[in-house]
N, CA and C atoms as a LAMMPS dump frame, in Angstrom:
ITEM: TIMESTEP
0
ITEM: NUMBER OF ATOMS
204
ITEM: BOX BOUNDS ff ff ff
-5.0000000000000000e+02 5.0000000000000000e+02
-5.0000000000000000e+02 5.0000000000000000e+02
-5.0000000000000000e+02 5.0000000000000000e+02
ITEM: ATOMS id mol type element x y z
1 1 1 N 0.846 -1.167 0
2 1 2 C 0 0 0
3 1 3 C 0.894 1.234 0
4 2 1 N 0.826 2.075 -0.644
5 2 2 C 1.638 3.695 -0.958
6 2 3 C 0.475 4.644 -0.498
7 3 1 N 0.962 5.408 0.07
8 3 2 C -0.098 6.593 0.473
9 3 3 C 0.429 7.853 0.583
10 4 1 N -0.121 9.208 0.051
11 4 2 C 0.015 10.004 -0.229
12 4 3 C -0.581 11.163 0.108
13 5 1 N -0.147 12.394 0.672
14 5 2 C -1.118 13.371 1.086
15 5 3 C -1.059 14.609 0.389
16 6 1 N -1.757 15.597 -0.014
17 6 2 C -1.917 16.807 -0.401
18 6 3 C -3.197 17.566 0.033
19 7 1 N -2.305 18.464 0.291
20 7 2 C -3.718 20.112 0.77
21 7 3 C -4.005 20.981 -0.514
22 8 1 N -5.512 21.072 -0.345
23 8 2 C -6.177 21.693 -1.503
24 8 3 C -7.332 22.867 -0.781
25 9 1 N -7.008 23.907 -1.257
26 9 2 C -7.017 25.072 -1.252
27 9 3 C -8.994 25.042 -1.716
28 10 1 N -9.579 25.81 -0.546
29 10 2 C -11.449 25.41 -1.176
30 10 3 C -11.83 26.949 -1.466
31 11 1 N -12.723 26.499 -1.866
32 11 2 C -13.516 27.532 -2.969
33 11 3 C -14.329 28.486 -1.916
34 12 1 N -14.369 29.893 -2.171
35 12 2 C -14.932 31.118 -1.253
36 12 3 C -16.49 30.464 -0.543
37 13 1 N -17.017 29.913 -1.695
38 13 2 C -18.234 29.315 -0.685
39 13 3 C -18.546 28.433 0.103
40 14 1 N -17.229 28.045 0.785
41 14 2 C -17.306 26.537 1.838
42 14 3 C -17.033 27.369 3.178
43 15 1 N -18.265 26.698 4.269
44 15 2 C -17.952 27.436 5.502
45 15 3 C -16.931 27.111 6.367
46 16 1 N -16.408 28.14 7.144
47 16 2 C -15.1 27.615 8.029
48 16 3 C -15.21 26.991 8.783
49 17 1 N -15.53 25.918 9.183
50 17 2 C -16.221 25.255 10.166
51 17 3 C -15.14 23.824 10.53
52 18 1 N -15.229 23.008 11.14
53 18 2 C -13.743 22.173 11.389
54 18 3 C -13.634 21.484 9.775
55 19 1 N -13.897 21.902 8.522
56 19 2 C -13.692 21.061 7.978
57 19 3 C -12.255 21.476 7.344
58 20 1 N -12.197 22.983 7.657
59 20 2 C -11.202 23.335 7.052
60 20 3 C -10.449 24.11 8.082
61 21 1 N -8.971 24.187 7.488
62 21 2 C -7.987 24.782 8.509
63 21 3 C -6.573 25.197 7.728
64 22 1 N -5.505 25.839 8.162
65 22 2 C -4.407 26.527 7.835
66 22 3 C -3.37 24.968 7.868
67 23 1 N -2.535 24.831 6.575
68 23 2 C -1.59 23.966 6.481
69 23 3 C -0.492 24.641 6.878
70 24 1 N 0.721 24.457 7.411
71 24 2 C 1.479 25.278 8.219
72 24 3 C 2.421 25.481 7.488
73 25 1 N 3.122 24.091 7.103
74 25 2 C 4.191 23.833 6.245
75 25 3 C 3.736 24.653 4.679
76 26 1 N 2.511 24.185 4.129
77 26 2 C 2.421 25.099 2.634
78 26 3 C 1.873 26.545 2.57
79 27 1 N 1.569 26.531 4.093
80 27 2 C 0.595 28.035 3.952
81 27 3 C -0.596 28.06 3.517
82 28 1 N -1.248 26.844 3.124
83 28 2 C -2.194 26.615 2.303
84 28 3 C -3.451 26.672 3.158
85 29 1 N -4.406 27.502 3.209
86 29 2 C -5.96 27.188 3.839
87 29 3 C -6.99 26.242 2.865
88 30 1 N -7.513 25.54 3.704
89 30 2 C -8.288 24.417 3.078
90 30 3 C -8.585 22.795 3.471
91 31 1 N -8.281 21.933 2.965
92 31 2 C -8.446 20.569 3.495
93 31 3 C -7.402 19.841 2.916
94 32 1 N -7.067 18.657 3.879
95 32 2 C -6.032 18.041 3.459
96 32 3 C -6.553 16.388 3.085
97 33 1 N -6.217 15.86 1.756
98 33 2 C -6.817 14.414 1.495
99 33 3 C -5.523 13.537 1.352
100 34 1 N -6.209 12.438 1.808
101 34 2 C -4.682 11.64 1.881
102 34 3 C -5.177 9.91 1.115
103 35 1 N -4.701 9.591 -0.028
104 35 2 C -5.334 8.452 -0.422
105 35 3 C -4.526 7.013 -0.419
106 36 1 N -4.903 6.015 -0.379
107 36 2 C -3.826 4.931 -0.452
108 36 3 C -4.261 4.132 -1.556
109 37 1 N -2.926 3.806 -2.203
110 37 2 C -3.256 2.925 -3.335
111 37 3 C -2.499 1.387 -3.206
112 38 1 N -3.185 0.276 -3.865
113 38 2 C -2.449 -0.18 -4.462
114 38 3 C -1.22 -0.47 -5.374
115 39 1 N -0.336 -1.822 -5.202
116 39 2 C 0.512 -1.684 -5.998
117 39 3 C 0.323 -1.578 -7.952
118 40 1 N -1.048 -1.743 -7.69
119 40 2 C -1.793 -1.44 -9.672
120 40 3 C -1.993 0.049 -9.728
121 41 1 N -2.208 0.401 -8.313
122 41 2 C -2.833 1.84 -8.431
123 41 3 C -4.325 1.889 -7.928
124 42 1 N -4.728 0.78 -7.945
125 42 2 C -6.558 1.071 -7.617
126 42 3 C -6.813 1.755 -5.878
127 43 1 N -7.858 2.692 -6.206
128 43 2 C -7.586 3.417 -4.521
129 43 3 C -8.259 2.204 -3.888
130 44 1 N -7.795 2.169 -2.466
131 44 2 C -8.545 0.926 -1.641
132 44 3 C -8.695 2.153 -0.191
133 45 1 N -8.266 3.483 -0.072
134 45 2 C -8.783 4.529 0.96
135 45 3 C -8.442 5.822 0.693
136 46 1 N -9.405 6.387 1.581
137 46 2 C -9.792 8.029 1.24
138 46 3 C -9.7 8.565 2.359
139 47 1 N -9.173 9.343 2.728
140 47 2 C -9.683 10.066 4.194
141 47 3 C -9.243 11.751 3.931
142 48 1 N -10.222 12.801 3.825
143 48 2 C -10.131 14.251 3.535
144 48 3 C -10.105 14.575 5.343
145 49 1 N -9.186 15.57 5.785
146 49 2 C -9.348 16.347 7.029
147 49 3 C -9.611 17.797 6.969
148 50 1 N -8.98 18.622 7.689
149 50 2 C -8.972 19.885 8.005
150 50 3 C -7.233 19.695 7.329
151 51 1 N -6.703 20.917 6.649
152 51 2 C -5.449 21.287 6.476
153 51 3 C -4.686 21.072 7.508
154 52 1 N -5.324 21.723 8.44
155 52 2 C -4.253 21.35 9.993
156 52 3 C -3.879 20.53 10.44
157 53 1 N -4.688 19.227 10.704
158 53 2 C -4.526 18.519 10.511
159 53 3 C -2.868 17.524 10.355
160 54 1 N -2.196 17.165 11.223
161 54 2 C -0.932 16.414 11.166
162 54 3 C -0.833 15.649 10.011
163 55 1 N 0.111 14.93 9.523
164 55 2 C 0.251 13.549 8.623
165 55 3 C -0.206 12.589 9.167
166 56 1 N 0.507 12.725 10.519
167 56 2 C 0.244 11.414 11.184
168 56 3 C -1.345 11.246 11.624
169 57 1 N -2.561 11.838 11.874
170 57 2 C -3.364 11.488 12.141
171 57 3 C -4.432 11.13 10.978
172 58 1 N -4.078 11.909 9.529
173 58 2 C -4.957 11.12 8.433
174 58 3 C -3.978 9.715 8.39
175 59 1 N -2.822 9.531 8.035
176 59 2 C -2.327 8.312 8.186
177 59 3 C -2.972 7.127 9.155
178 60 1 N -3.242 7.598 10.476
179 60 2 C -4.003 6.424 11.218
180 60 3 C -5.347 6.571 10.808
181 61 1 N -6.526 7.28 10.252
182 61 2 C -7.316 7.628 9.721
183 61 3 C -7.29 6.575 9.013
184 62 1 N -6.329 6.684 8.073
185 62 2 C -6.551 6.516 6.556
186 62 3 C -6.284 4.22 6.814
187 63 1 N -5.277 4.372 7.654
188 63 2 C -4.771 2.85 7.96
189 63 3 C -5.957 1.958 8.457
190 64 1 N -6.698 2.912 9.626
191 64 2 C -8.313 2.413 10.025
192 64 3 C -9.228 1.715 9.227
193 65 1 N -9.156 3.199 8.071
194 65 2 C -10.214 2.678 7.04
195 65 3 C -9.804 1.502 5.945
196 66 1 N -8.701 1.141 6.374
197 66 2 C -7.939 0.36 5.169
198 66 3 C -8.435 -0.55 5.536
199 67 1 N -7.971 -1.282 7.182
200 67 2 C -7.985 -2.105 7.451
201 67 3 C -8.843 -2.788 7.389
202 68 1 N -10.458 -1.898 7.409
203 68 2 C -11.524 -2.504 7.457
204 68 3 C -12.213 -2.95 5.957
């Protein structure tokens, strides 16, 4: 399994509410998605947070949802 994270920057009409937050490292406001793939590539998990959001906690997020 390879997994990967990036913060994406949301659009003026999404409310600030915990879904979104300040990425520290990119400066980036918005949400952070982190997906895991297979070794073909097919996604087998998804987990979107708040920007703020650590690595490490979509990572256990993301490992949770794998597992199941």
């Amino acid at each position: 399994m390879i997994t990967d994270t990036e913060s994406v920057r949301v659009t003026a009409g999404v409310p600030q509410a915990t879904t979104t937050g300040l990425d520290v490292n990119k400066m980036a406001p918005g949400r952070k998605r982190e997906l895991a793939v297979d070794v073909m590539g097919l996604i087998s998990g998804v987990v979107v947070l708040a920007a703020s959001a650590h690595d490490s906690e979509t990572g256990i997020a993301l490992l949770n949802q794998a597992a199941e």
